[in-house]
C-alpha positions in Angstrom: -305.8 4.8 -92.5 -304.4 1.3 -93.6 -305.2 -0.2 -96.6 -308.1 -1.8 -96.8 -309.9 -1.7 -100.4 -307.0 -3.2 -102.4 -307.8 -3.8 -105.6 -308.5 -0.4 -106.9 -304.8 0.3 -106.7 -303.9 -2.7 -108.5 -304.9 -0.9 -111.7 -301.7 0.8 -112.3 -300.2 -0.9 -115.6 -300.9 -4.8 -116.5 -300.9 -6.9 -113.3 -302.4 -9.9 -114.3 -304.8 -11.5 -112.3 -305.6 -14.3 -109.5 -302.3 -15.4 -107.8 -300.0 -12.3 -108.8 -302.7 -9.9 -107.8 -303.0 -11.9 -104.5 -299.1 -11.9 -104.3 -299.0 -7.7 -105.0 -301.7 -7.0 -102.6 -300.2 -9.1 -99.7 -296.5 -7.6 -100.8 -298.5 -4.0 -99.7 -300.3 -5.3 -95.9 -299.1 -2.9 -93.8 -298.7 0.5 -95.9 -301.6 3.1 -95.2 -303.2 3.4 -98.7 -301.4 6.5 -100.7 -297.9 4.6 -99.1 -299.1 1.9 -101.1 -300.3 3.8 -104.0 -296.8 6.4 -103.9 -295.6 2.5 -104.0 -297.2 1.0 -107.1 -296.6 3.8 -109.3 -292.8 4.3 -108.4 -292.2 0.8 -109.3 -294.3 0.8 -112.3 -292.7 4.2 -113.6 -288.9 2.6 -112.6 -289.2 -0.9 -114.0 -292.4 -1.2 -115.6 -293.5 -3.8 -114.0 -294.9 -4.7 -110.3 -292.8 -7.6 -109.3 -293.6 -8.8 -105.8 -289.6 -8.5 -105.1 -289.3 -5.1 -105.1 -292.6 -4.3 -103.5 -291.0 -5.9 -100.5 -288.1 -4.2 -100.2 -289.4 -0.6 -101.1 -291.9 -1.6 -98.3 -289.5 -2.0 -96.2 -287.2 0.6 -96.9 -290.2 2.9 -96.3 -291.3 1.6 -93.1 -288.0 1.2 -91.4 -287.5 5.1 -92.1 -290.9 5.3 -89.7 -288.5 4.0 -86.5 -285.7 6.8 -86.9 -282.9 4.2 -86.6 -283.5 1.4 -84.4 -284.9 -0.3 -88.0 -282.5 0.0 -90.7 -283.3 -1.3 -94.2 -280.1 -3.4 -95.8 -279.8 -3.5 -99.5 -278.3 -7.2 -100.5 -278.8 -6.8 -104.1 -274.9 -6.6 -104.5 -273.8 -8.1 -101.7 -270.6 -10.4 -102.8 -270.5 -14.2 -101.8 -268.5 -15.6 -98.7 -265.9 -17.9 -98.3 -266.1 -21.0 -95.7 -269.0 -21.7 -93.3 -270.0 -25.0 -95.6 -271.9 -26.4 -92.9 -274.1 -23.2 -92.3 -274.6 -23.3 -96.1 -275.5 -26.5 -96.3 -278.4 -25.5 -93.5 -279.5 -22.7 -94.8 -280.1 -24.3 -98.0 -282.2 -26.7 -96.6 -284.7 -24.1 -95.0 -284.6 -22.0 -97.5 -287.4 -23.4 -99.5 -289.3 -24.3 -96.9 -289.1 -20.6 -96.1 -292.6 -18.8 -95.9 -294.1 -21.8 -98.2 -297.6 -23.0 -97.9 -296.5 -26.2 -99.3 -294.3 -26.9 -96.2 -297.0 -25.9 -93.9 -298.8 -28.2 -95.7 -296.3 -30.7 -95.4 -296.0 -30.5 -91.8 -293.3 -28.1 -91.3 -293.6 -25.3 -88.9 -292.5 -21.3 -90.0 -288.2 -21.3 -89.3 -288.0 -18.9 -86.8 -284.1 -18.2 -87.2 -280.7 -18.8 -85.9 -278.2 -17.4 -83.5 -274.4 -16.8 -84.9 -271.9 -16.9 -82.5 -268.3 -16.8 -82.8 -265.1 -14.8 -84.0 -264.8 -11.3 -84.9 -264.6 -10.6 -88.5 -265.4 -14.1 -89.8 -268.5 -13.2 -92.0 -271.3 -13.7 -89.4 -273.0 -9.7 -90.7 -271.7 -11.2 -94.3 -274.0 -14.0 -93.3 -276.9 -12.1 -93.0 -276.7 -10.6 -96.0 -276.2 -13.2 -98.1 -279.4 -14.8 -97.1 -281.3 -11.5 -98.1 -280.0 -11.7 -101.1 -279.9 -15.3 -101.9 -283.8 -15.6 -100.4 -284.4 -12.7 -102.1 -286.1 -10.8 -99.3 -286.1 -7.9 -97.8 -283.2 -7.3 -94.3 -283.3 -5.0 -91.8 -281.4 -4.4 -89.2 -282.7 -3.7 -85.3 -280.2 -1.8 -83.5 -281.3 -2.7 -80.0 -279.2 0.5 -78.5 -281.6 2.3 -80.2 -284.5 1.1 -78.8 -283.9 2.5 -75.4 -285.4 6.0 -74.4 -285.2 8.6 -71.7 -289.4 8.6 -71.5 -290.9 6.2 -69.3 -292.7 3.8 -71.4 -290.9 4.9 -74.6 -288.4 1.9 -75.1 -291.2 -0.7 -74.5 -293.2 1.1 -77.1 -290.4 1.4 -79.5 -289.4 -2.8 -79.4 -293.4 -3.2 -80.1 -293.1 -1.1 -82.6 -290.2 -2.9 -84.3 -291.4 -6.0 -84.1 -294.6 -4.8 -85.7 -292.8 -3.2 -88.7 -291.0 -6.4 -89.2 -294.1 -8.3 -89.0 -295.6 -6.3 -91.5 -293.0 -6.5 -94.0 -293.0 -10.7 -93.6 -291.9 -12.4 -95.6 -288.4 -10.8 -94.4 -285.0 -11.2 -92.8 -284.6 -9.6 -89.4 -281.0 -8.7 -88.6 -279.7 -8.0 -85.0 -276.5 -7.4 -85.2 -274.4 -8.0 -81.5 -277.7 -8.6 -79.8 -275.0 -9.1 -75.8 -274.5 -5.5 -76.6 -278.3 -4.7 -76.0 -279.4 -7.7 -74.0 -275.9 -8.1 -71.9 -277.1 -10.6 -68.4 -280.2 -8.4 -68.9 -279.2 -5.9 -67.2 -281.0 -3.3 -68.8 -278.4 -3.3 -71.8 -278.6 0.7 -71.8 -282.3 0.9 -71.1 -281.4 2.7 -67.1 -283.4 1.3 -64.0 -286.7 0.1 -62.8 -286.8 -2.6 -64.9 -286.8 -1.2 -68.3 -284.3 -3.5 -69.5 -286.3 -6.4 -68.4 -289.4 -5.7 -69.9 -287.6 -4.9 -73.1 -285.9 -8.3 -73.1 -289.2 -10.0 -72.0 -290.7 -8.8 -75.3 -288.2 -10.0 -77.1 -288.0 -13.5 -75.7 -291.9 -14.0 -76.1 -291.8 -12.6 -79.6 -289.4 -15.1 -80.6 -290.6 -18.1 -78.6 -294.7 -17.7 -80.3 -294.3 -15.6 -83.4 -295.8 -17.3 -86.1 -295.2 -14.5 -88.8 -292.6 -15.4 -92.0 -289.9 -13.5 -90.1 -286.4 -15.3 -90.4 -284.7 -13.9 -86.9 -280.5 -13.8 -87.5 -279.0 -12.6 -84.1 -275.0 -12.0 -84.2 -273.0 -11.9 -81.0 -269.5 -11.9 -80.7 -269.2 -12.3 -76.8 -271.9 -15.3 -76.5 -271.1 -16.1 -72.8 -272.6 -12.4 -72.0 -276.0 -13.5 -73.1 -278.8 -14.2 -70.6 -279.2 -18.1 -71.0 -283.0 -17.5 -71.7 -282.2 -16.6 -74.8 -280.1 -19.9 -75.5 -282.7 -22.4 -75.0 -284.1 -24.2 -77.8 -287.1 -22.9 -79.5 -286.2 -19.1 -79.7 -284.4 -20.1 -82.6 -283.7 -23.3 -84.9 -280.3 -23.3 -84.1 -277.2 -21.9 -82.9 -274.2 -21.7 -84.9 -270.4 -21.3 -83.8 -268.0 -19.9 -86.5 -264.6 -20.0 -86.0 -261.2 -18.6 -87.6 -261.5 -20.2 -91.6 -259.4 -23.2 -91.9 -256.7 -23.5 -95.1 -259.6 -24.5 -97.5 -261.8 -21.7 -96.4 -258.8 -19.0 -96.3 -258.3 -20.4 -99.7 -261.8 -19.8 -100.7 -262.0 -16.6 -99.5 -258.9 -14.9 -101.1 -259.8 -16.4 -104.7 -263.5 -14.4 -103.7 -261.2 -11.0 -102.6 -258.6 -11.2 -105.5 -261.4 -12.0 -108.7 -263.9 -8.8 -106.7 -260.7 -6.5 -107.4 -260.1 -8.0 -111.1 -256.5 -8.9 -110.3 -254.7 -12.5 -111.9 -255.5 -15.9 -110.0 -252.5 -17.3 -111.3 -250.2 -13.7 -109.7 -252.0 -13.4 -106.9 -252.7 -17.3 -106.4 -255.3 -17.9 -103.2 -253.4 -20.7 -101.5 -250.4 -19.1 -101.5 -252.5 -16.3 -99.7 -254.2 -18.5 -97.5 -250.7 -19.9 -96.5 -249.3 -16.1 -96.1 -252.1 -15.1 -93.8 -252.1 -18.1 -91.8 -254.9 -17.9 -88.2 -256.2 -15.0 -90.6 -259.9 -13.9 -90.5 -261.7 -13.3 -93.3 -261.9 -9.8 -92.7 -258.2 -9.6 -92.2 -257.8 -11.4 -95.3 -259.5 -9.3 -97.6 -257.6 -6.1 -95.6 -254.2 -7.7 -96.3 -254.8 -7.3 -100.0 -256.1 -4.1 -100.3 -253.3 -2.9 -97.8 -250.9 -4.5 -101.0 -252.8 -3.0 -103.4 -252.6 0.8 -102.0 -248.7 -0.4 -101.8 -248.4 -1.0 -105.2 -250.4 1.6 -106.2 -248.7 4.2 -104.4 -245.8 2.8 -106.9 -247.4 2.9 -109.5 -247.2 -0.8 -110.1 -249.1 -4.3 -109.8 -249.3 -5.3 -106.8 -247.3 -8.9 -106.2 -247.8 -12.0 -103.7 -244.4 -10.4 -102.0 -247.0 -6.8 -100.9 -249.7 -9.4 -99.7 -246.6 -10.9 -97.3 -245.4 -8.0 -96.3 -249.1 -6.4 -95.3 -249.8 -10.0 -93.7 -246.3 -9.8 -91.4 -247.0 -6.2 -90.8 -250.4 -7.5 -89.5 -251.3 -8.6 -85.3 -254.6 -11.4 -86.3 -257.0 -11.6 -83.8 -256.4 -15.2 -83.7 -253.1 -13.8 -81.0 -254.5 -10.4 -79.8 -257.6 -12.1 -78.7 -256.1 -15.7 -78.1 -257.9 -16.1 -74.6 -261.1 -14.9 -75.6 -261.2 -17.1 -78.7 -260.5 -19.9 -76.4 -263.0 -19.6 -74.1 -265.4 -19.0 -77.6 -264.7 -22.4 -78.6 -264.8 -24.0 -75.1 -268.4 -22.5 -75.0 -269.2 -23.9 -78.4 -268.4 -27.4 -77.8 -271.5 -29.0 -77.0 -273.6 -25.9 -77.0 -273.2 -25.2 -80.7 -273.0 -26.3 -84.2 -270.1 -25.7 -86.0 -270.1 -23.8 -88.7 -267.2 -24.3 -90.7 -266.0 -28.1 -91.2 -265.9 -29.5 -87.4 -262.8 -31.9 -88.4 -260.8 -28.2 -88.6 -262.3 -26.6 -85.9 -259.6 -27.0 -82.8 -258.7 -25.6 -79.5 -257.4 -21.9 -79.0 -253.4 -21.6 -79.0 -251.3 -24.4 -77.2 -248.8 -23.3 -75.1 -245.4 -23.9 -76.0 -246.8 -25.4 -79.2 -247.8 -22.5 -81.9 -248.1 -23.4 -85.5 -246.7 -20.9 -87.9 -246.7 -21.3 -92.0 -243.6 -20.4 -93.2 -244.2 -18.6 -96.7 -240.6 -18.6 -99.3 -240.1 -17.4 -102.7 -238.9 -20.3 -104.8 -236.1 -19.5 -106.1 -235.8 -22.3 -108.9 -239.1 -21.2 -110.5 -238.7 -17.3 -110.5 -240.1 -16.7 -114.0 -243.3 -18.1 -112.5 -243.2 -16.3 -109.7 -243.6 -20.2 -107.5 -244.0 -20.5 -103.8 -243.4 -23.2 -101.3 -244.6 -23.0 -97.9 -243.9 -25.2 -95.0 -245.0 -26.0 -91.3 -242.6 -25.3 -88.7 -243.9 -26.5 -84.9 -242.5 -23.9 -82.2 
């Protein structure tokens, strides 16, 4: 049965009393009561202590394992930090400590229910998600909405309830689902087959979202937002929508000196503007590839790898930035208006001009070759 007579469990080791005991017992809602006890005494034999933290997140580790995969727990205890996106930052931090707080309810402020990323491919939107697990220092999951849909009448209804009641019961929590168009695609049934499965799925989505009043911080991530049903656009599913684009100089900058330091290599060899001029209308994802592409070069040579294996990975390399020119366009056409930007909105521009493509050409110095200088300049085509 579920836990009901709490305190009795609370007995395992020193736990204090009054607010912490209240905090452990509320950390446990949910678990039936030897899930709860199993619990307590794995985190008291582990780390000698009950700390409210970890409670969570071995909560919901456990009760995501109930869902056979639609639910997916996601560790962010290591989970590196991103480049870029200042303006998303910048908003996050501002909810973040309003975030499940009495004192905000207090204050006047209702529960955040979440945000919608849209936007490039490989630009850190799942990144996002992550970092705000592990910055908030909550437990994620992850709600594969594929998953969801069975061959039973009845069985993918059931199975979004019961999602959306394991999230609930591990609140305070971050609720990740990842390329939401994929499930919920002009609500067409997304997977789910006829007679209106599809529908009623999406129904129970949209109504969750609109009236839930549980501590559950909803981060949808599409990459092909014009696909969505516009029900789910419309202000109050979520606090905001967000469009991030292609990382601008800085934020190519940013993100290389983040790739380069994670793989213990020199800032001043491998400096990060000169690789955020070499991979220029990079993503970050393409970005980080184009120097470990170098550093399997160099390895394979069994040397260090140089600025000159970053170049030659970077020209060997089609960005989506020209594979995917069109659709990017039409990305940022939809965002203008309809979204907030979040990189730095002076940098965000318009897809690929015709007849006018800016390229950044990257050349050794010759004069400083001890040093190992570059020079870079802007040629208009």
């Amino acid at each position: 049965g579920k836990l009901h007579h709490r305190q009795p469990l609370l007995a395992v080791g020193e736990v204090g009393e009054g607010r912490q005991r209240a905090a452990i017992a509320e950390a446990l809602a949910g678990l039936a009561r030897h899930e709860a006890a199993r619990l307590l005494a794995r985190c008291w034999v582990d780390n000698k202590n009950l700390d409210t933290a970890l409670i969570r997140k071995e909560k919901a580790l456990r009760v995501s394992e109930r869902l056979g995969g639609a639910l997916s727990f996601i560790n962010c205890d290591d989970v590196p930090d991103i480049g870029g996106s200042e303006l998303l930052q910048a908003w996050l931090k501002d909810r973040r400590k309003a975030f499940a707080s009495e004192k905000a309810r207090k204050f006047g402020l209702p529960e955040s229910k979440g945000l919608l990323l849209v936007g490039v491919p490989g630009c850190g939107k799942s990144a996002t998600v992550k970092e705000i697990g592990r910055d908030w220092g909550l437990p994620t999951m992850r709600l594969d909405i594929g998953k969801v849909f069975g061959s039973l009448v009845g069985q993918s209804e059931a199975q979004i309830r019961q999602a959306i009641e394991a999230a609930e019961a591990c609140a305070p929590c971050v609720l990740w689902i990842d390329e939401i168009e994929k499930g919920l695609s002009g609500n067409k049934g997304g997977g789910g087959g006829d007679s209106g499965t599809g529908a009623r799925v999406f129904g129970a989505i949209l109504t969750w979202l609109q009236e839930k009043t549980r501590p559950v911080f909803v981060v949808a991530t599409a990459n092909r937002v014009m696909d969505l049903p516009p029900e789910l656009l419309r202000k109050g599913r979520f606090d905001e929508i967000f469009f991030v684009d292609l990382p601008d100089t800085d934020e190519r900058e940013a993100i290389a000196k983040i790739h380069v330091s994670r793989r213990k290599r020199s800032l001043e060899v491998l400096d990060p503007k000169a690789i955020s001029l070499i991979c220029q209308d990079f993503s970050g994802a393409e970005i980080e590839q184009a120097i470990i592409d170098a550093m399997f070069r160099a390895y394979a040579e069994d040397r260090e790898v140089t600025l000159e294996d970053i170049k030659l990975s970077a020209e060997n390399t089609m960005p989506l930035s020209k594979t995917m020119a069109e659709d990017i366009k039409k990305l940022r056409d939809w965002a203008k208006g309809r979204a907030r930007y979040a990189n730095k909105k002076a940098e965000v521009k318009a897809a690929t001009v015709e007849g006018g493509v800016k390229r950044a050409a990257i050349t050794k110095d010759d004069g400083d070759k001890g040093k190992g200088g570059w020079k870079s300049s802007v040629d208009i085509k």
